[in-house]
Rosetta silent file (secondary structure, phi, psi, omega in degrees, C-alpha in Angstrom):
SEQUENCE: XXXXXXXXXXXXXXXXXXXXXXXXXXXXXXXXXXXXXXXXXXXXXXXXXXXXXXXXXXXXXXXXXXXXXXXXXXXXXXXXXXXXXXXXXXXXXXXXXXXXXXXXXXXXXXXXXXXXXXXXXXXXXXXXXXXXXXXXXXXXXXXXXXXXXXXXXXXXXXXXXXXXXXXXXXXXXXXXXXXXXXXXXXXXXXXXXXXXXXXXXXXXXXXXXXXXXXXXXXXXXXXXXXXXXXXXXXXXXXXXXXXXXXXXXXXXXXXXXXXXXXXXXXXXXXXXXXXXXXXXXXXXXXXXXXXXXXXXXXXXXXXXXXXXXXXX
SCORE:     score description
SCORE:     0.000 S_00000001
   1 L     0.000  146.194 -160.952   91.527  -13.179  110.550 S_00000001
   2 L  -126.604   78.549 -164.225   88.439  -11.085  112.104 S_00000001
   3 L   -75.219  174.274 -157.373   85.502  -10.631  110.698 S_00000001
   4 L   -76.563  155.567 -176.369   83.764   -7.271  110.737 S_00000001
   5 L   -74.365  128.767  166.232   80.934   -6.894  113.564 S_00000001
   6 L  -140.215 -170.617 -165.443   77.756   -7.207  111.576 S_00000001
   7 L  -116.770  108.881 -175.359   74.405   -8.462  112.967 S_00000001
   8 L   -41.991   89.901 -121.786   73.906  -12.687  112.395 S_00000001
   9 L  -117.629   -6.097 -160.080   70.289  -12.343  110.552 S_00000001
  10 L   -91.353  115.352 -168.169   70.038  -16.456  110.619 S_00000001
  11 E  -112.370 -177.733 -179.456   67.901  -17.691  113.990 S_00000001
  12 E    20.573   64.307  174.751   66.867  -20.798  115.746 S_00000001
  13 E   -91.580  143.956 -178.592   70.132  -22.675  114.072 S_00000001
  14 E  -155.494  135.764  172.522   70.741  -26.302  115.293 S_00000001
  15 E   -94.242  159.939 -163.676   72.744  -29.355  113.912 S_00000001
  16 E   -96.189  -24.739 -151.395   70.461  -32.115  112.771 S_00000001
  17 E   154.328  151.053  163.755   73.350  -34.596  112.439 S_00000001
  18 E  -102.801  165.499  178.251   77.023  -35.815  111.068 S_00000001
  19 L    55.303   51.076 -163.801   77.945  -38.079  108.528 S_00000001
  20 L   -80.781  106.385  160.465   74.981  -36.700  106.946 S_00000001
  21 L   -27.782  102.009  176.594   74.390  -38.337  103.346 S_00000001
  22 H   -50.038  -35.590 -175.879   74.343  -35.761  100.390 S_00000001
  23 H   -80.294  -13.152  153.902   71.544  -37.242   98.958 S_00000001
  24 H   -82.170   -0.109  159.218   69.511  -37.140  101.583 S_00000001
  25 H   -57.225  -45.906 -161.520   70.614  -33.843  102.200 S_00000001
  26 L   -90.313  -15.062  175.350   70.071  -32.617   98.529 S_00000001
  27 L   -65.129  130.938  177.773   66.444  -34.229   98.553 S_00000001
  28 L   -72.916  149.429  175.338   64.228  -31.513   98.211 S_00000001
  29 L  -134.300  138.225 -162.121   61.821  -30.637  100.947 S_00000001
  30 L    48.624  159.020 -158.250   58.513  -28.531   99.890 S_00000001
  31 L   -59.777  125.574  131.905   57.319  -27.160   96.973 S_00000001
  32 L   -60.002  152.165 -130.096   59.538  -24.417   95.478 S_00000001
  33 L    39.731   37.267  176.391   57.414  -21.319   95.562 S_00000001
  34 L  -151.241  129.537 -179.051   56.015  -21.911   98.942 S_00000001
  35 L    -7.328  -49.582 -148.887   57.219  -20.719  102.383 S_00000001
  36 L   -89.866   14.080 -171.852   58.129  -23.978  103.921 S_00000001
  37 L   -75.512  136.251  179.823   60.311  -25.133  100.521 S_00000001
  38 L  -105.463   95.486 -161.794   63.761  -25.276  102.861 S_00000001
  39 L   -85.480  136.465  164.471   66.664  -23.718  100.914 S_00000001
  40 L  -101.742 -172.735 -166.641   70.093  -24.180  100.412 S_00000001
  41 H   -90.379  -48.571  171.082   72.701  -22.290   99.130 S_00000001
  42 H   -37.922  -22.666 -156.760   73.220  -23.884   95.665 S_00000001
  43 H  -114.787  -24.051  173.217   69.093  -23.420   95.214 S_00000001
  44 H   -86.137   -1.767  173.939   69.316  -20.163   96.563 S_00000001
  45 L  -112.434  -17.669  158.247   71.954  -18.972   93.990 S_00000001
  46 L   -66.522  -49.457 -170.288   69.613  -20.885   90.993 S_00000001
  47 H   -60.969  -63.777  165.502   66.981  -18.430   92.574 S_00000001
  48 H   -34.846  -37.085  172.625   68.936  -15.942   92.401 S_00000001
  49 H   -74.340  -35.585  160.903   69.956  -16.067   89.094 S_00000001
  50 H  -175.391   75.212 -151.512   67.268  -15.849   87.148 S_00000001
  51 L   -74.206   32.489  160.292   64.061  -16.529   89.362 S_00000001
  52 L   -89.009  -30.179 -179.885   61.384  -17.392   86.486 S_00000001
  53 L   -92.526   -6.669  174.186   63.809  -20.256   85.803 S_00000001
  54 L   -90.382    2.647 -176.919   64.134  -21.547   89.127 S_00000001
  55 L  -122.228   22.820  166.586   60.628  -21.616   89.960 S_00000001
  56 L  -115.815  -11.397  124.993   59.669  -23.454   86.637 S_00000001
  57 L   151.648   40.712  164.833   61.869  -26.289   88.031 S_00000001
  58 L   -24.903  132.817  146.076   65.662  -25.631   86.946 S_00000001
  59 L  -153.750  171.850 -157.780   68.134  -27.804   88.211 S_00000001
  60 L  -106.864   85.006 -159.409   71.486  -28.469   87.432 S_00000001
  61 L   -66.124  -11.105 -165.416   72.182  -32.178   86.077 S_00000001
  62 L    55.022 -158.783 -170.515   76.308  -31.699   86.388 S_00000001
  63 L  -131.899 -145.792  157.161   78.938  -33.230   84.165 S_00000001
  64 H   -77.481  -26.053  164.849   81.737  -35.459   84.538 S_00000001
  65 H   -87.897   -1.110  173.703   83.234  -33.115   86.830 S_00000001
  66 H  -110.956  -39.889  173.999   80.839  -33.221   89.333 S_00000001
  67 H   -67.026  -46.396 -161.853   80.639  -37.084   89.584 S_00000001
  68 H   -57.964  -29.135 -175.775   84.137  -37.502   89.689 S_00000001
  69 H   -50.732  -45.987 -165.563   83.701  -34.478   92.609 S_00000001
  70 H   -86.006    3.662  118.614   81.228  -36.410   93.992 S_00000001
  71 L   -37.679  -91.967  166.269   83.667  -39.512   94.101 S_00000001
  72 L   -56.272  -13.189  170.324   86.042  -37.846   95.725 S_00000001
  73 L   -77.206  -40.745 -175.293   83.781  -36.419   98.446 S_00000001
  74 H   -55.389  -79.476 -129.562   82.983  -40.397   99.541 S_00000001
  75 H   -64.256  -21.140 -172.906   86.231  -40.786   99.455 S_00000001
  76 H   -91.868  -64.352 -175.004   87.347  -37.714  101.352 S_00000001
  77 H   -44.880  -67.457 -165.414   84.165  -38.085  103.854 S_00000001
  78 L  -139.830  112.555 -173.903   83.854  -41.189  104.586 S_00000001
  79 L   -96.110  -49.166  155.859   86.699  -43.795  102.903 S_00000001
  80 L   -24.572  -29.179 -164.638   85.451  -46.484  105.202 S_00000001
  81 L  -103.558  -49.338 -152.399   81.784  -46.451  103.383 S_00000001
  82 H   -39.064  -24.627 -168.881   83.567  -46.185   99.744 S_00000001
  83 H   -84.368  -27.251 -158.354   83.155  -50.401   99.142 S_00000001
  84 H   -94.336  -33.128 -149.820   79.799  -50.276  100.642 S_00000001
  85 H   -93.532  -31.333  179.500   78.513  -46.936   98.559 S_00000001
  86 E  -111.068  158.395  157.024   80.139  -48.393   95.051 S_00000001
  87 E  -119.233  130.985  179.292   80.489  -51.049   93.185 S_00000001
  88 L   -62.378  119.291  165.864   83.331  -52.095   90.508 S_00000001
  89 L   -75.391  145.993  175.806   81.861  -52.606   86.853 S_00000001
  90 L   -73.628  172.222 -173.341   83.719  -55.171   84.784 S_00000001
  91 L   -96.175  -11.167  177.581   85.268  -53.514   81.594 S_00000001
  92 E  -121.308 -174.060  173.450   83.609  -56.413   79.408 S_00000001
  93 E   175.702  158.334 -140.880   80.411  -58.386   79.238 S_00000001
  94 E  -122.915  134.751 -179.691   79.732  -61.390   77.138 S_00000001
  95 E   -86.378  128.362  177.671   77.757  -61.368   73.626 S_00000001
  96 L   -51.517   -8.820  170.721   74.328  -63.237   73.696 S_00000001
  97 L  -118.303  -36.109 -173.380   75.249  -64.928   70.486 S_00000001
  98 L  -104.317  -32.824 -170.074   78.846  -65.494   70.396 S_00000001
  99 E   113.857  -64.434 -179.069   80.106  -65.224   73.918 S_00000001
 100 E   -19.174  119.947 -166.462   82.626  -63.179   72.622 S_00000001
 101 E   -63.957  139.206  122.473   83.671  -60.045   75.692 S_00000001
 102 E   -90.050  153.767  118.997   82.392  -56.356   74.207 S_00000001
 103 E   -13.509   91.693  176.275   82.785  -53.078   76.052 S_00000001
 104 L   -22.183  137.136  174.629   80.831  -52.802   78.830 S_00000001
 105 L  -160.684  124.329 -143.592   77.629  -50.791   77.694 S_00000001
 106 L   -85.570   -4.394  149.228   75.078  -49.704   80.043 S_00000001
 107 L   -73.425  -16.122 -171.109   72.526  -50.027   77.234 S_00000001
 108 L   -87.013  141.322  174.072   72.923  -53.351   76.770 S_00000001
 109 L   -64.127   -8.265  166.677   70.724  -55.991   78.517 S_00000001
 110 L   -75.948  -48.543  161.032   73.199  -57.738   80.097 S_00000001
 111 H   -39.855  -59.371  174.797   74.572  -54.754   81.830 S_00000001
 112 H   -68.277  -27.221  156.661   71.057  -53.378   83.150 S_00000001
 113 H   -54.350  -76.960  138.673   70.965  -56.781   84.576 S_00000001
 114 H   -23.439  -35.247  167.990   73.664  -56.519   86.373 S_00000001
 115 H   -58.554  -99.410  174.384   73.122  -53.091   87.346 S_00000001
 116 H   -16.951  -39.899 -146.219   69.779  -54.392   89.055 S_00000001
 117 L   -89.060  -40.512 -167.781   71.356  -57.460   90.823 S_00000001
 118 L  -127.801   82.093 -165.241   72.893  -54.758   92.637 S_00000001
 119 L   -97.611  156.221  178.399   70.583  -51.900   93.455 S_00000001
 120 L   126.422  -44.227 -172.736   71.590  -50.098   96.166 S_00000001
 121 L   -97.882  167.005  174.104   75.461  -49.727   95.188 S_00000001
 122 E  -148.978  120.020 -171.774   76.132  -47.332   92.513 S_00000001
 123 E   -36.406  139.503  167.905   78.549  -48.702   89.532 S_00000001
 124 L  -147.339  106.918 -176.211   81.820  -47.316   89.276 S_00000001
 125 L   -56.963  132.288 -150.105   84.696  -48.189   86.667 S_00000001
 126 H   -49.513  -53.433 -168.562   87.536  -49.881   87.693 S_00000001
 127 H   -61.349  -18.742  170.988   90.290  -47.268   86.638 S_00000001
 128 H   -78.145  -70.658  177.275   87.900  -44.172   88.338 S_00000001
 129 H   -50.190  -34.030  156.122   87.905  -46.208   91.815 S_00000001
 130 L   -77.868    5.486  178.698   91.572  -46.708   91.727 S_00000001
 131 L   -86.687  -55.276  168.193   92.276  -43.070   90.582 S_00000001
 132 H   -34.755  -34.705 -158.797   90.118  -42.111   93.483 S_00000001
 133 H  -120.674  -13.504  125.984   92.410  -43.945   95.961 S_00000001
 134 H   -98.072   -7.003  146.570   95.020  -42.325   94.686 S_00000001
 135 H   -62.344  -40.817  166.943   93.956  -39.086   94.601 S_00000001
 136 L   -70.492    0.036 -147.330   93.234  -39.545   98.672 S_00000001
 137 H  -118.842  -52.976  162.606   96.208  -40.527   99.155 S_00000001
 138 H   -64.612   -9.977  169.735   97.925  -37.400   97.566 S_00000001
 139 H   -66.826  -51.898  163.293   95.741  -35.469   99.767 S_00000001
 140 H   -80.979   -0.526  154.836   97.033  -36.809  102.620 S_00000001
 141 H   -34.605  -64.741 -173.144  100.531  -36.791  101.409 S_00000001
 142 L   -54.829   85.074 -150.969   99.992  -33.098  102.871 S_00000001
 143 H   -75.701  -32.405 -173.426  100.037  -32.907  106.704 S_00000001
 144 H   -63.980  -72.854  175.604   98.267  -29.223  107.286 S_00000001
 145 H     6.432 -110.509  176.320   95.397  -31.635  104.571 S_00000001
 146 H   -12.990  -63.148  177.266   95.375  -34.219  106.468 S_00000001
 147 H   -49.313  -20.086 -165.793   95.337  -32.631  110.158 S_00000001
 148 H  -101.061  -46.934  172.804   92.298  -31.438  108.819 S_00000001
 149 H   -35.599  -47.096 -135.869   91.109  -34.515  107.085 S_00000001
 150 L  -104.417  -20.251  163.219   91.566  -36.643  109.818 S_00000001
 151 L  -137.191   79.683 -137.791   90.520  -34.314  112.714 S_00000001
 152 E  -167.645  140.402 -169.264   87.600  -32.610  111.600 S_00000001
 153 E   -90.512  137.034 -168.554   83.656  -33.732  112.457 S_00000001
 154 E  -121.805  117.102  157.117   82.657  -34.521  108.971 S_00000001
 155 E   104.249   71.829 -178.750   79.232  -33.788  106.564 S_00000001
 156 E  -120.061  123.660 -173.051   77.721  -31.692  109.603 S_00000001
 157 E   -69.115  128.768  151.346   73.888  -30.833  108.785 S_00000001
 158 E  -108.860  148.393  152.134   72.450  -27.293  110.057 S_00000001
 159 E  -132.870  149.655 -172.828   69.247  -25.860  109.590 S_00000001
 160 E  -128.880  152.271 -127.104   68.434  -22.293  110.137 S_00000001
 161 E  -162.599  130.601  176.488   65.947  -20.229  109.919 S_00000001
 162 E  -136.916  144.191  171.933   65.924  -16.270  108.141 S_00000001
 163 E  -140.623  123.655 -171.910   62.727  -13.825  108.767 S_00000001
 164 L   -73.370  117.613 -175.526   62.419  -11.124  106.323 S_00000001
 165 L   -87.423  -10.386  156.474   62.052   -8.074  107.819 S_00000001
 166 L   -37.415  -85.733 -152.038   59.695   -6.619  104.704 S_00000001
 167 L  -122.831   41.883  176.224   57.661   -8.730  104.533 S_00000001
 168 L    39.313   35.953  165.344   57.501  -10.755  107.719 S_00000001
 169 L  -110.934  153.493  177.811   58.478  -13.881  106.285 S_00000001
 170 E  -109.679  118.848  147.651   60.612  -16.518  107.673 S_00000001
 171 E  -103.162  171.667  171.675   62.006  -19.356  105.875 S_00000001
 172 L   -48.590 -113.711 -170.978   64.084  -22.310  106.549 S_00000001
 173 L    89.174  146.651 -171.282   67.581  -23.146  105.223 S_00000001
 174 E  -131.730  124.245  162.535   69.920  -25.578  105.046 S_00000001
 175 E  -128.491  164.342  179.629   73.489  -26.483  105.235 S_00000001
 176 E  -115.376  102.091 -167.972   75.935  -28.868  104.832 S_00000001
 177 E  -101.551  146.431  171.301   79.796  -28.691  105.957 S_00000001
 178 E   -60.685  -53.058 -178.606   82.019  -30.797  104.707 S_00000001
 179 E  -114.726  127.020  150.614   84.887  -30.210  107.739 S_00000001
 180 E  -117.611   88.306  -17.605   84.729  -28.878  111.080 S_00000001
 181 E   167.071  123.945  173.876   87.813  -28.664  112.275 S_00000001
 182 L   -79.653  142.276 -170.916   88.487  -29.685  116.469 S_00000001
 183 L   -62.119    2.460 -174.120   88.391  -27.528  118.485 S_00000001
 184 L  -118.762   48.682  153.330   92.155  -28.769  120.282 S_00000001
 185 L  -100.642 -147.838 -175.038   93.310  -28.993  116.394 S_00000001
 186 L   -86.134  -42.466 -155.790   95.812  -26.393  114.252 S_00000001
 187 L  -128.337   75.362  178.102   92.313  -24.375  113.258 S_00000001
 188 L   -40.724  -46.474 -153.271   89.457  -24.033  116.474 S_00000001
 189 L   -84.780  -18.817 -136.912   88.510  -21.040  114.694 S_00000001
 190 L  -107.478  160.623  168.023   87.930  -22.343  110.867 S_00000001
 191 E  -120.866  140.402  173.713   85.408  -24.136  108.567 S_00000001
 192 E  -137.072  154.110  168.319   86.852  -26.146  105.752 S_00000001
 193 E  -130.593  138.695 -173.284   85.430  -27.355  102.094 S_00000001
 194 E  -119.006  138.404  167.376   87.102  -29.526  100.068 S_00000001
 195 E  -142.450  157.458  161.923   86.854  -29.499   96.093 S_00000001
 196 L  -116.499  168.853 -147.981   88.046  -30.083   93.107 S_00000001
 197 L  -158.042  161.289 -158.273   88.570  -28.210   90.260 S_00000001
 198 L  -101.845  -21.246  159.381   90.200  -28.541   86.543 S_00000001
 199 L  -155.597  148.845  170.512   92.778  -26.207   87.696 S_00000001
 200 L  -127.259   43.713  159.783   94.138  -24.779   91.269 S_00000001
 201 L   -81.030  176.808 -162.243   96.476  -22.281   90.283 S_00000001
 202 L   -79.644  -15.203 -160.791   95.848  -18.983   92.018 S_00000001
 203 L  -100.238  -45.229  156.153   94.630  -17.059   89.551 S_00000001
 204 H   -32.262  -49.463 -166.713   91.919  -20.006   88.352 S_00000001
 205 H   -79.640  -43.684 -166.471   90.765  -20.811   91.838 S_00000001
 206 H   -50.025  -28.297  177.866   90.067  -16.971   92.370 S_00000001
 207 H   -50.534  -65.513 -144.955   88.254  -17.172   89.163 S_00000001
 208 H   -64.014  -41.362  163.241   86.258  -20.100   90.367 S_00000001
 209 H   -40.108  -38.409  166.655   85.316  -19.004   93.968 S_00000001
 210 H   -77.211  -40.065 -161.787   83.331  -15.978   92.278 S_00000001
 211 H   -64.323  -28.976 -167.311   81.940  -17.710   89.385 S_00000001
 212 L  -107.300    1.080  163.407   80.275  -20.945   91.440 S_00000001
 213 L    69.391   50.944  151.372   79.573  -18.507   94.503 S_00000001
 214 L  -107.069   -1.857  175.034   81.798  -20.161   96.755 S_00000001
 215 L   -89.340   -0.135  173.786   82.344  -17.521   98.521 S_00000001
 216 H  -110.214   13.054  178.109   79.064  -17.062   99.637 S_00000001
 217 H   -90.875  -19.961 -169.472   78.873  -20.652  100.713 S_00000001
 218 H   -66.086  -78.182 -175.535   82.055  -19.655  103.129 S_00000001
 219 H   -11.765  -61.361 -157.025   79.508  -16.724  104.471 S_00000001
 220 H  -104.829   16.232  161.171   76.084  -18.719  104.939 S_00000001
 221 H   -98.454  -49.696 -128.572   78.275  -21.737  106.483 S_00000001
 222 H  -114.662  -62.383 -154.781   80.211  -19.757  109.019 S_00000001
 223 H   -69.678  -50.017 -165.194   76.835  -17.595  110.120 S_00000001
 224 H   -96.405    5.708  145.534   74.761  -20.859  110.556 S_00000001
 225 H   -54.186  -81.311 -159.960   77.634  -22.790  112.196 S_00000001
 226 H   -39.308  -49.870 -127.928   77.975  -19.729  114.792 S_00000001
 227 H   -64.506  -28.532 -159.647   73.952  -18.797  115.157 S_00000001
 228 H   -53.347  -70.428  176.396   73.984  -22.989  115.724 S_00000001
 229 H   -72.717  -28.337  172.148   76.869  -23.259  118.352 S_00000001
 230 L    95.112  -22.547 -160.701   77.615  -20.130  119.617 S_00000001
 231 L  -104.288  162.933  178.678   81.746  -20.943  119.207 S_00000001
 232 L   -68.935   89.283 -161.121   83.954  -18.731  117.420 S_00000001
 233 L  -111.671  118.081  161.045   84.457  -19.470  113.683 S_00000001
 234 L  -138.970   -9.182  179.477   85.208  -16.776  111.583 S_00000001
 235 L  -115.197  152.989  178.010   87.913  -18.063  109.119 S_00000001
 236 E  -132.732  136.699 -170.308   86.819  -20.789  106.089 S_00000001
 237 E  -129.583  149.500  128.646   89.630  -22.365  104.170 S_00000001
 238 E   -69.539  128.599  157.238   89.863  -25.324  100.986 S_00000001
 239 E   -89.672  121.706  133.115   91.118  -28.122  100.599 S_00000001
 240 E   -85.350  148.084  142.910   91.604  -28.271   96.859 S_00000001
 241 E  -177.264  168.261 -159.445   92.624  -30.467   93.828 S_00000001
 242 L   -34.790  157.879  173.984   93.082  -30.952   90.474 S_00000001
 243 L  -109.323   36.636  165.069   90.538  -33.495   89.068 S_00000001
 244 L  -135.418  153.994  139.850   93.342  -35.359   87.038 S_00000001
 245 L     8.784   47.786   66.198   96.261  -36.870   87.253 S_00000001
 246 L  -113.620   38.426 -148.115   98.660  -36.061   89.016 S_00000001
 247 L    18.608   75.393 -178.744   96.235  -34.412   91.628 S_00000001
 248 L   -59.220  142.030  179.021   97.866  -31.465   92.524 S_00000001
 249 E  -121.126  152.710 -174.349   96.515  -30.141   95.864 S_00000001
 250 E  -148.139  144.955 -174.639   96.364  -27.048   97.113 S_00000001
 251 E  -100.177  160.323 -173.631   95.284  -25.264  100.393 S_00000001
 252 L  -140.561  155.697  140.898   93.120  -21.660  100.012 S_00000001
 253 L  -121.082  118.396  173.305   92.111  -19.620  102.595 S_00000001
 254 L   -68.278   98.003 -147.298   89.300  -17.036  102.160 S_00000001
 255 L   -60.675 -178.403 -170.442   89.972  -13.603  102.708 S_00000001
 256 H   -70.855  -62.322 -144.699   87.650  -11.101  105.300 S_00000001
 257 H   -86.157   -3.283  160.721   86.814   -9.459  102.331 S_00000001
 258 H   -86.211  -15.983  178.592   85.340  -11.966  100.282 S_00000001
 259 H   -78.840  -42.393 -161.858   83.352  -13.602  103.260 S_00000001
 260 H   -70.138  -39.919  175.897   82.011  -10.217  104.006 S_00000001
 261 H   -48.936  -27.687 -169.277   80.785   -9.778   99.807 S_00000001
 262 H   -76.836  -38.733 -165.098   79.335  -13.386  100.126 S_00000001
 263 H   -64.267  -29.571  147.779   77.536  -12.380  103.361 S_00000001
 264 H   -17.538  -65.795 -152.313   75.875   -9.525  101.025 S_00000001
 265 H   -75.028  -75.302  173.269   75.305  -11.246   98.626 S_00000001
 266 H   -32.587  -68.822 -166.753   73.266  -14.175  100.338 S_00000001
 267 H   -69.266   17.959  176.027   71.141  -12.100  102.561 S_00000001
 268 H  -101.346  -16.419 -168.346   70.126   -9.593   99.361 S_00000001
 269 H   -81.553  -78.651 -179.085   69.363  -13.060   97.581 S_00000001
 270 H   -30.922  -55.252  159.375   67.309  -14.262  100.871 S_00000001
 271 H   -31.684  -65.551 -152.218   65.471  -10.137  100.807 S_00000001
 272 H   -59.155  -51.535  175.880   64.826  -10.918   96.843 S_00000001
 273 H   -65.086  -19.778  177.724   63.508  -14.197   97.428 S_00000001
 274 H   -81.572  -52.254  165.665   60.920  -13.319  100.567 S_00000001
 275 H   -11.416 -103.420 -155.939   59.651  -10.423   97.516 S_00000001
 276 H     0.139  -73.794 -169.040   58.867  -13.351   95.370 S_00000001
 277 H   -64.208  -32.699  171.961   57.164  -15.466   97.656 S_00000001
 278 L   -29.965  -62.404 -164.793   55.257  -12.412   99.055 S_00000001
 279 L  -112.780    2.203  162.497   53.994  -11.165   95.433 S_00000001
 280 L    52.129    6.876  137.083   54.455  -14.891   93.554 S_00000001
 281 L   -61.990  153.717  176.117   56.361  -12.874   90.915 S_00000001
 282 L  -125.361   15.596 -138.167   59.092  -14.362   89.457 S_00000001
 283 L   -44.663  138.166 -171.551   61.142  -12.277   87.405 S_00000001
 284 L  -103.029 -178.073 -155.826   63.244  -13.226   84.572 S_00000001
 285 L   -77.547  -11.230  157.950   66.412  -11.652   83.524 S_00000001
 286 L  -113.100   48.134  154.255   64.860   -8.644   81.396 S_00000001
 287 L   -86.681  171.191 -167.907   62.042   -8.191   83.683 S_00000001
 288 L   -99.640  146.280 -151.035   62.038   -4.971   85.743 S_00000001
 289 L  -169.557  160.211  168.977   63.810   -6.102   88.858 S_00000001
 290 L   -64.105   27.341 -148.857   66.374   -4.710   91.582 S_00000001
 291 L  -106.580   -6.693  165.535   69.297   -5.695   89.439 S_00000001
 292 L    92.390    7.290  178.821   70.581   -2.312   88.310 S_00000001
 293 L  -119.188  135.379   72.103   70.545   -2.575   84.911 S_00000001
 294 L    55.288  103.177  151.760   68.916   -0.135   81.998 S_00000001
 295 E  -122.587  137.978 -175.799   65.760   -0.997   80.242 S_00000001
 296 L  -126.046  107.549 -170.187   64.809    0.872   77.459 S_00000001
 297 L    63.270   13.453 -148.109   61.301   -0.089   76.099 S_00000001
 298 L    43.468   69.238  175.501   61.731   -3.313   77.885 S_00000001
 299 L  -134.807  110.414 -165.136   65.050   -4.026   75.869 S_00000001
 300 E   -64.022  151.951  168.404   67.706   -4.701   78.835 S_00000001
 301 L  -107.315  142.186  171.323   70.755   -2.368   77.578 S_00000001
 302 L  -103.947  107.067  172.030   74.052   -3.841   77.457 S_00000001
 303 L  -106.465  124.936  173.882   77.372   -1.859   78.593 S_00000001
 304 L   -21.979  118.436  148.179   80.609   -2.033   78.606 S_00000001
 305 L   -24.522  128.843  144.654   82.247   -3.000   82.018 S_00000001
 306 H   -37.294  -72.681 -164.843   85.202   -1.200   83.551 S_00000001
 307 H   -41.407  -20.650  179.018   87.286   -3.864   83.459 S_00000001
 308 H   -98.384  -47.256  165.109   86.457   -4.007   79.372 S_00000001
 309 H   -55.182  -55.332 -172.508   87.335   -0.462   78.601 S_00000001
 310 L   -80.765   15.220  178.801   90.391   -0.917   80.277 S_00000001
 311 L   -82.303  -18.957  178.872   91.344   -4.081   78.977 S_00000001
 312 L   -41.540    0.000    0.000   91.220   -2.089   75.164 S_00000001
């Protein structure tokens, strides 16, 4: 796979570092609304989205499916670290009057005691950590997985730089790949991300790659990998699976033409966002904006899709 010649808009790219921590990755640095706030792609697709709510201080708290995700990344990343980054909770804890075990319960003062004793570690339930270590395990069950898994530079930071050619601003940006793949391995050319997901059947993951914008993570990884190194990367593949039982896995590869829609998409988000900061508007979603949609009396109009007539 080839991608199309376009022109690489992302300068003075460098990697900071491997085995890069998400959370100090994911710590924000500067003020949203101000030049030097250093963006990633998840914060640039909040921005994106509706920017009066990202610049009143949106963020995205997750679910259950993003810690277990986020479980499974230690575990995927770095499996060596998992004992050091968690700790096992017991499933009981002893009543201050009777003795007598309850159900662990993280309100309870005994618990938050406990907790504390061990700051540093972050609690994890027994039956989650051993799910976990059998979930890696079915990963690597897979050998294309694995070859990748296991010979692949892992949690490698870039930062990058984009200058707006409007309005002569530059800002930072930042990313984080999960895999980078050696260059004497099956895929010299490739970037890989690994996730999970509630389903990976084909029709699901295609779903999911538009709806969470993963395809524009393939885009703005592969351009600030290159501007960084220079070597040729042009295809980005997943490693998925299920986030249950019996953790079906699955491999994806991202077509040309979805890398080239992400690579759209991100720099008209990066354009939208230099506006902003320019003119400190923020516009919300029935404000008058680039977005291509019909206001009448400032009442956004809503219309039927293709895809909705013909589904009639």
């Amino acid at each position: 796979m080839h991608a199309l010649e376009f022109r690489n808009r992302l300068i003075n790219a460098k990697i900071v570092g491997e085995n890069v921590e998400p959370e100090a990755y994911h710590r924000p640095s500067g003020r949203r609304g101000e030049v030097d706030f250093v963006m990633s792609r998840s914060e640039l697709m909040e921005f994106d989205y509706c920017p009066w709510r990202w610049i009143r201080g949106f963020k995205d708290t997750g679910n259950a499916s993003t810690e277990w995700g986020s479980i499974m990344d230690n575990m995927v990343m770095s499996p060596e670290k998992c004992d050091e980054i968690y700790v096992v909770c017991p499933e009981t804890y002893p009543d201050t009057k009777t003795g007598e075990p309850k159900p662990w319960n993280w309100n309870a003062k005994y618990c938050k005691q406990w907790r504390d004793e061990r700051a540093g570690k972050e609690p994890i339930k027994a039956n989650d950590f051993k799910d976990a270590k059998v979930a890696f395990e079915a990963l690597i069950q897979d050998e294309l997985i694995a070859d990748i898994i296991l010979n692949s530079r892992k949690q490698v930071m870039v930062v990058a730089e984009y200058r707006d050619e409007a309005t002569a601003i530059t800002i930072p940006i930042k990313t984080l790949l999960d895999l980078v793949p050696s260059l004497e391995g099956l895929y010299p050319k490739s970037l890989a991300d690994f996730k999970t997901a509630c389903s990976i059947g084909h029709a699901a993951w295609d779903r999911a790659v538009f709806d969470h914008r993963y395809y524009v993570q393939s885009a703005l990884y592969l351009d600030a990998y290159v501007a960084a190194t220079k070597e040729d990367r042009v295809d980005f593949r997943h490693i998925v699976q299920e986030n249950y039982q019996p953790w079906d896995t699955g491999r994806r590869l991202v077509s040309e033409e979805f890398i080239n829609l992400g690579r759209g998409l991100y720099q008209k988000a990066l354009k939208r966002y230099c506006q902003c900061l320019k003119t400190d508007i923020w516009p919300g979603h029935d404000d008058k904006d680039d977005n291509g949609r019909i206001s009448i009396e400032g009442w956004t109009l809503v219309q039927p899709k293709d895809w909705m007539v013909l589904a009639q």
